[in-house]
C-alpha positions as CSV (number, residue, x, y, z in Angstrom):
1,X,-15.3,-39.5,-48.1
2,X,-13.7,-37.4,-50.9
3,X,-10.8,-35.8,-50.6
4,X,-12.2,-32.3,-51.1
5,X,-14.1,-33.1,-48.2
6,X,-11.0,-34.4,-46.0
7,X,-9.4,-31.1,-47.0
8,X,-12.1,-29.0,-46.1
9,X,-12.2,-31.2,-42.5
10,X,-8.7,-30.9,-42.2
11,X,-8.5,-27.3,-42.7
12,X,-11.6,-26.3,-40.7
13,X,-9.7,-28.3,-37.9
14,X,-6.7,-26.6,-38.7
15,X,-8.4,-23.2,-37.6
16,X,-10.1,-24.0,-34.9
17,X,-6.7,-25.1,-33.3
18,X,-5.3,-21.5,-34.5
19,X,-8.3,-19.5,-33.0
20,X,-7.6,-22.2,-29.4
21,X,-4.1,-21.2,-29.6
22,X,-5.2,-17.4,-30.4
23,X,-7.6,-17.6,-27.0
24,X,-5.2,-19.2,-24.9
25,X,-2.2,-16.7,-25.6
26,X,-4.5,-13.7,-24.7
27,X,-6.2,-15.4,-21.7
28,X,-2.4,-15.9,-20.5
29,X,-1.5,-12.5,-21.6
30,X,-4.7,-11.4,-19.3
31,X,-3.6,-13.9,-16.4
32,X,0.3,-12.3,-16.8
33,X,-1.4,-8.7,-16.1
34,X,-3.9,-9.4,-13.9
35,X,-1.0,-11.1,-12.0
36,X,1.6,-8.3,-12.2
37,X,-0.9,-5.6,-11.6
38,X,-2.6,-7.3,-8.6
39,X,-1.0,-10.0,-6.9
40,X,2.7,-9.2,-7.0
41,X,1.6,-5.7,-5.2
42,X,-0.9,-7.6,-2.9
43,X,1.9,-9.9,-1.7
44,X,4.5,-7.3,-1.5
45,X,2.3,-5.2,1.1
46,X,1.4,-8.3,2.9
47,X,4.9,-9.7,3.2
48,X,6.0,-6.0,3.7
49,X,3.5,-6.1,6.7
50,X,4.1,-9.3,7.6
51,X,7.9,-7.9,8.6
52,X,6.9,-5.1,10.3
53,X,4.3,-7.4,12.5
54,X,7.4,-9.4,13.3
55,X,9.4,-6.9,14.4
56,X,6.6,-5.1,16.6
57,X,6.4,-8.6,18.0
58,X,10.2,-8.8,18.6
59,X,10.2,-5.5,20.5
60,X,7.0,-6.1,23.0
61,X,8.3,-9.8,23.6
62,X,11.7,-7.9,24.2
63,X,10.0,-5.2,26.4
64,X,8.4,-7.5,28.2
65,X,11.2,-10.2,28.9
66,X,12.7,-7.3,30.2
67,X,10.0,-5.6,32.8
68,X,9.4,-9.4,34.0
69,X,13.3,-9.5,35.0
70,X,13.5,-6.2,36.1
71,X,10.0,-7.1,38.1
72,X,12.2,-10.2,39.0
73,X,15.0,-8.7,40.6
74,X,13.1,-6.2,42.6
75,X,10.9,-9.2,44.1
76,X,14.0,-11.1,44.9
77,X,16.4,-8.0,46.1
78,X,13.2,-7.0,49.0
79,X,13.0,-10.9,50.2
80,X,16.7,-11.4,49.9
81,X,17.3,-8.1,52.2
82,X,14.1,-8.9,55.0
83,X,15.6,-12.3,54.6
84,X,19.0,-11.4,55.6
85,X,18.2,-9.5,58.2
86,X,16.6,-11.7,60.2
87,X,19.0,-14.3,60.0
88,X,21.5,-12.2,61.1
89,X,19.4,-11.2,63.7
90,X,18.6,-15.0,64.5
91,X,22.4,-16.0,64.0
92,X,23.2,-13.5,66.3
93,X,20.6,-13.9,69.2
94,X,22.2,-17.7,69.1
95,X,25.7,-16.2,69.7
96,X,24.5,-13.7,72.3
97,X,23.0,-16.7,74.0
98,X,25.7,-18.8,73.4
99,X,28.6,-16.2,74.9
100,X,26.9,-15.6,78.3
């Protein structure tokens, strides 16, 4: 090969490596506002939504931890009453039985 010929090679290569790196800086420049105009927003709103799901989710686990306990304690306070009844009433038919 002559070395007009290795020049010419040389700076064909040369150019096609500038118009590569030409492509690939505006394809990132693209990808860099495609990101910044779509995604970063997208992501924002979800995670923004994500929070607010949480706390909803907070409050009606909240709400409803506290309607079981207050469910709970009316449950328990009627038995424990009826329950203490009769065994004052049983306690006390023993004594009157007892004292005769």
């Amino acid at each position: 090969m002559s070395y007009d010929k290795i020049k010419d090679v040389k700076a064909a290569g040369e150019a096609v490596t500038d118009t590569a790196r030409e492509e690939l800086d505006a394809v990132k420049a693209h990808l860099e506002c495609l990101v910044t105009q779509h995604v970063v927003p997208a992501l924002t709103r979800a995670g923004d939504k994500a929070g607010t799901l949480t706390e909803q989710a907070v409050a009606n686990a909240r709400e409803l931890a506290d309607h079981t306990r207050q469910d709970l304690a009316k449950r328990t306070r009627g038995q424990t009453s009826w329950l203490s009844i009769a065994i004052s009433g049983v306690v006390g038919f023993i004594l009157g039985r007892l004292s005769r």
